[in-house]
N, CA, C and O atoms as a Tinker XYZ file with bonds, in Angstrom:
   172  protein
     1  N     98.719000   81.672000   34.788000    73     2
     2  CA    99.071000   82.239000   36.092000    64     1     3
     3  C     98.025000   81.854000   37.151000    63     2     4     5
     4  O     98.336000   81.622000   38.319000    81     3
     5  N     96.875000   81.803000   36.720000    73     3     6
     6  CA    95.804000   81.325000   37.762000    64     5     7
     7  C     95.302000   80.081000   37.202000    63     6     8     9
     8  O     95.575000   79.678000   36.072000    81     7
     9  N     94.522000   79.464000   38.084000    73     7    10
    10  CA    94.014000   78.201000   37.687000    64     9    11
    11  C     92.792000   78.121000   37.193000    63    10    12    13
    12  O     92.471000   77.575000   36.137000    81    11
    13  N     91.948000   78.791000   38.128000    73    11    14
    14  CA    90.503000   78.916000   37.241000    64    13    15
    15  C     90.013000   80.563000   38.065000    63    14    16    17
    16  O     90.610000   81.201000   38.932000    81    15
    17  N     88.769000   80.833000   37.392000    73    15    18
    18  CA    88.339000   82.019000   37.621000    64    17    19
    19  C     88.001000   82.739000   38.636000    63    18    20    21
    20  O     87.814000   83.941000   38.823000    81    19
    21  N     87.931000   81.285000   39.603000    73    19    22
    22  CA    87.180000   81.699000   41.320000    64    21    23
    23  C     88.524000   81.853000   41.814000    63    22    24    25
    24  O     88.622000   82.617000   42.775000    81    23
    25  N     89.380000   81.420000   41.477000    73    23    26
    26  CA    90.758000   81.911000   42.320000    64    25    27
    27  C     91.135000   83.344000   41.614000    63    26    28    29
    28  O     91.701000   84.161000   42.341000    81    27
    29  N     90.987000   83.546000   40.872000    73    27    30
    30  CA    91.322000   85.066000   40.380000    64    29    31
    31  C     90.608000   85.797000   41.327000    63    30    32    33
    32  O     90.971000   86.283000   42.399000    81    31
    33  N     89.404000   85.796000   40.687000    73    31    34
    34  CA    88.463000   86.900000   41.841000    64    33    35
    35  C     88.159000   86.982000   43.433000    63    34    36    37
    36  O     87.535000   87.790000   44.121000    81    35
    37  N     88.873000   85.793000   43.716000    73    35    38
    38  CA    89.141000   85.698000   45.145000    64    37    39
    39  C     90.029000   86.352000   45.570000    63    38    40    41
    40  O     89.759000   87.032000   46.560000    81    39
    41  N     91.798000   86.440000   44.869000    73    39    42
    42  CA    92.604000   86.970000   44.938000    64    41    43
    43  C     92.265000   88.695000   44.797000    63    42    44    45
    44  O     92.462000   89.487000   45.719000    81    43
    45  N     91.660000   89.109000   43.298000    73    43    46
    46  CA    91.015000   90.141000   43.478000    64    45    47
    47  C     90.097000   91.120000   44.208000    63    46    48    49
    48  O     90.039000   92.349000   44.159000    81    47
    49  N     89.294000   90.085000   44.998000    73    47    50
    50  CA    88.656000   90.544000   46.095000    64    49    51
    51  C     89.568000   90.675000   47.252000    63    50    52    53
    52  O     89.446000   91.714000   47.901000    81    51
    53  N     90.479000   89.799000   47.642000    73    51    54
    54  CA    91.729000   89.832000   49.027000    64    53    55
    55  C     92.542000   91.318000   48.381000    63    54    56    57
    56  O     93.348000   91.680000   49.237000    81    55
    57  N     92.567000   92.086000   47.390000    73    55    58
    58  CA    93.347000   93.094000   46.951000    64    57    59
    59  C     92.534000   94.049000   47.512000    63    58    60    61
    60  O     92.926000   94.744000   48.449000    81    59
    61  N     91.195000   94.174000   46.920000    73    59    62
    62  CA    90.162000   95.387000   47.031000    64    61    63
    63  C     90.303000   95.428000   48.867000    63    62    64    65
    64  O     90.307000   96.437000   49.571000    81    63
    65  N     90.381000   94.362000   49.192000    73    63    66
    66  CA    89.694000   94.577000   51.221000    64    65    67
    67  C     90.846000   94.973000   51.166000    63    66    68    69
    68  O     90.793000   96.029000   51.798000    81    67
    69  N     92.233000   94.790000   50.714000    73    67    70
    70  CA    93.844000   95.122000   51.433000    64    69    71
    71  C     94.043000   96.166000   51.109000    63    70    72    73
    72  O     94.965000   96.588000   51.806000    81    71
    73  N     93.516000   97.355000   49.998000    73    71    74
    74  CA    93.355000   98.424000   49.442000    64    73    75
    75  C     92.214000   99.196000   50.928000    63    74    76    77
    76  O     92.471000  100.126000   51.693000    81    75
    77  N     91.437000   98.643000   50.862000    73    75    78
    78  CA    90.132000   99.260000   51.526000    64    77    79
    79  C     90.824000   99.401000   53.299000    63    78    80    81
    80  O     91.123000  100.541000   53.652000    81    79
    81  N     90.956000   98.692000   53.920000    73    79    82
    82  CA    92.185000   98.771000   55.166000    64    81    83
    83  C     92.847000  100.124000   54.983000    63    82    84    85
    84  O     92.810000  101.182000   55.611000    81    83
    85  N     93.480000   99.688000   53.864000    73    83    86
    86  CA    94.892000  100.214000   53.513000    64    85    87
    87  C     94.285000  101.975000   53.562000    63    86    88    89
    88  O     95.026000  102.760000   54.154000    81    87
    89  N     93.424000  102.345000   53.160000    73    87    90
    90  CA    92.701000  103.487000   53.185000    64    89    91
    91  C     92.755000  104.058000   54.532000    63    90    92    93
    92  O     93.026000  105.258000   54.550000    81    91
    93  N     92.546000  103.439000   55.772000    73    91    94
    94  CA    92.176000  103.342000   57.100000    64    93    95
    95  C     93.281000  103.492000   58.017000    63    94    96    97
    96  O     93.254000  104.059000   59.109000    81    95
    97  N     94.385000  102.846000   57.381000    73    95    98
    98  CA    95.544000  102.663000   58.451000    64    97    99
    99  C     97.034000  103.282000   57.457000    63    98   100   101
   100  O     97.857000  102.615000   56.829000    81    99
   101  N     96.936000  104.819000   57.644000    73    99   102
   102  CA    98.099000  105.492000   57.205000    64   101   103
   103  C     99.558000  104.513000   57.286000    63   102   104   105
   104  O    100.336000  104.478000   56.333000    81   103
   105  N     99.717000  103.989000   58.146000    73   103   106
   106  CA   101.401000  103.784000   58.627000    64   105   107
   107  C    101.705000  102.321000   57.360000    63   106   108   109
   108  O    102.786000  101.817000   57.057000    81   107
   109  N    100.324000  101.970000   56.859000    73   107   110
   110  CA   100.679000  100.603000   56.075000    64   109   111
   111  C    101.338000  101.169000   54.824000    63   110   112   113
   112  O    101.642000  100.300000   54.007000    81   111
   113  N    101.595000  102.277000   54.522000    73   111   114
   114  CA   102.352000  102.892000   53.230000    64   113   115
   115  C    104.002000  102.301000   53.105000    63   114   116   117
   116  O    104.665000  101.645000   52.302000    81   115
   117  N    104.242000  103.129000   54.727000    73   115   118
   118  CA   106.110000  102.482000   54.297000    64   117   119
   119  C    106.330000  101.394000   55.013000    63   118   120   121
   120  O    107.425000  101.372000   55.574000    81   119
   121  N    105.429000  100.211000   55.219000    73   119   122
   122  CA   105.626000   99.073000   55.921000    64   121   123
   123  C    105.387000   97.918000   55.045000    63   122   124   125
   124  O    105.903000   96.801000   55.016000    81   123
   125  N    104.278000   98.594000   54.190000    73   123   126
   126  CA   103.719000   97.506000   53.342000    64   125   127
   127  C    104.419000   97.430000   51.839000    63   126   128   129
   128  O    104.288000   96.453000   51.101000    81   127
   129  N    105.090000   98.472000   51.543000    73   127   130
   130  CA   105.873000   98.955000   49.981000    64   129   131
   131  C    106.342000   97.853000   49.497000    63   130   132   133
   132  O    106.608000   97.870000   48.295000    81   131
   133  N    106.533000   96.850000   50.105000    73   131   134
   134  CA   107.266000   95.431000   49.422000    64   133   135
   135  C    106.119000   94.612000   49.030000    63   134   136   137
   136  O    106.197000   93.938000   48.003000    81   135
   137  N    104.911000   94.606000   49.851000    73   135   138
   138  CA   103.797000   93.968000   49.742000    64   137   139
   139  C    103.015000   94.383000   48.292000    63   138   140   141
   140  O    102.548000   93.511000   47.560000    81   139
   141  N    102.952000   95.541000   48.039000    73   139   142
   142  CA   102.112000   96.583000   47.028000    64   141   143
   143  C    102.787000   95.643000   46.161000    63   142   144   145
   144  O    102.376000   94.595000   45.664000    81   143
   145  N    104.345000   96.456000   46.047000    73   143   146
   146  CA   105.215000   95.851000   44.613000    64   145   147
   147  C    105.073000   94.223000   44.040000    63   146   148   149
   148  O    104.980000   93.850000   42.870000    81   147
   149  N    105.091000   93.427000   45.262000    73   147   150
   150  CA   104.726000   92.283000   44.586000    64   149   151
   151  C    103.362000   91.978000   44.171000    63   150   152   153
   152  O    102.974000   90.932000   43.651000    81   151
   153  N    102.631000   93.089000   44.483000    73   151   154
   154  CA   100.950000   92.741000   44.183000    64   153   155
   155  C    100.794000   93.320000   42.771000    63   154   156   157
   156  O    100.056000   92.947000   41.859000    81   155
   157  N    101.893000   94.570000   42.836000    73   155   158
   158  CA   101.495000   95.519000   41.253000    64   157   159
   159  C    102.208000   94.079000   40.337000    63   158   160   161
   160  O    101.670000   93.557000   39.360000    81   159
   161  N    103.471000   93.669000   40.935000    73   159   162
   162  CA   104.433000   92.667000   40.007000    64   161   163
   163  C    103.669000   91.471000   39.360000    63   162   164   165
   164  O    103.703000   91.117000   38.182000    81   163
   165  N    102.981000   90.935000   40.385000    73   163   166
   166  CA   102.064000   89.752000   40.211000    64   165   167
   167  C    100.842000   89.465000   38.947000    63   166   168   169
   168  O    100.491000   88.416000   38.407000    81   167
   169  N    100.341000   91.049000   38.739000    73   167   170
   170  CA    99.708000   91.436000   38.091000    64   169   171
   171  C    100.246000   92.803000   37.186000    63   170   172
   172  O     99.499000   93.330000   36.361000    81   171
């Protein structure tokens, strides 16, 4: 699914900051619900 390890944890790190936002800005709950699912799906 990934290619090598620095792209994992890159991706993993782009999750943690989109989580960390996501903390900050209430309204990204029912805007983003398609976004989450393919992130929970992906992984």
């Amino acid at each position: 699914m990934f290619y090598n390890m620095a792209e994992f944890c890159e991706i993993q790190a782009n999750i943690k900051l989109f989580f960390e936002y996501a903390k900050h800005t209430r309204v990204f709950v029912k805007e983003n619900r398609t976004l989450q699912s393919l992130i929970l799906y992906r992984f």
